[in-house]
N, C-alpha and C positions, 0 to 999 in steps of 0.2 A: 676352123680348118675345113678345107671343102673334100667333096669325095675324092676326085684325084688325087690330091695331097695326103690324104690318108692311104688309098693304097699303093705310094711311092717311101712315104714311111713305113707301110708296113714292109712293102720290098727289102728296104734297105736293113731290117730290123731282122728279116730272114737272114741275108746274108752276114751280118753281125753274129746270127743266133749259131750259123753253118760253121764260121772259123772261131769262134769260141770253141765250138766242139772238135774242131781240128785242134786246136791249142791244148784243150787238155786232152788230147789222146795222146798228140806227143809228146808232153811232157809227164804223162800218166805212166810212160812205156819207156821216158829216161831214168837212167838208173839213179838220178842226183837230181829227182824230183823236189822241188819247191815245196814241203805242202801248203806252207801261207798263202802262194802262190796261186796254186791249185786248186784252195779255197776261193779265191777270193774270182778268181776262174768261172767257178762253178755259181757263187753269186750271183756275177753280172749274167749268166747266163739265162738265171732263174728268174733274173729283173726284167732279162730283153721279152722272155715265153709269156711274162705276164703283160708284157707289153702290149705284144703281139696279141694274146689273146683278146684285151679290151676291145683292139681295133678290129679285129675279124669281128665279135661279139656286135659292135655300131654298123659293121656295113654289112653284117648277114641278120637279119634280125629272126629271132626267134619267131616262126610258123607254127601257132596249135590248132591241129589239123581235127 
């Protein structure tokens, strides 16, 4: 995967990460909350941030100064 491509995945991976969090806010504040739902909400969420982390972690490389 080359450096563009990484940070168009990782684009796309922010905005997956942003309406996750819109998803469960709304459905966090309906009164006939899902919680399997919710869970499972909060998962993918936690799958995309580790995502996201790897690829920022390859294209910012750690500096020990």
């Amino acid at each position: 995967m080359t450096e563009d491509e990484m940070r168009k995945q990782l684009e796309m991976l922010r905005v997956e990460h942003r309406d996750l969090h819109a998803a469960i806010d709304a459905l966090s504040e309906s009164n006939a909350a899902d919680q399997m739902q919710l869970a499972r909400l909060k998962r993918r969420k936690l799958k995309v941030k580790d995502q996201m982390a790897l690829i920022e972690d390859f294209l910012i490389p750690d500096i020990i100064a």
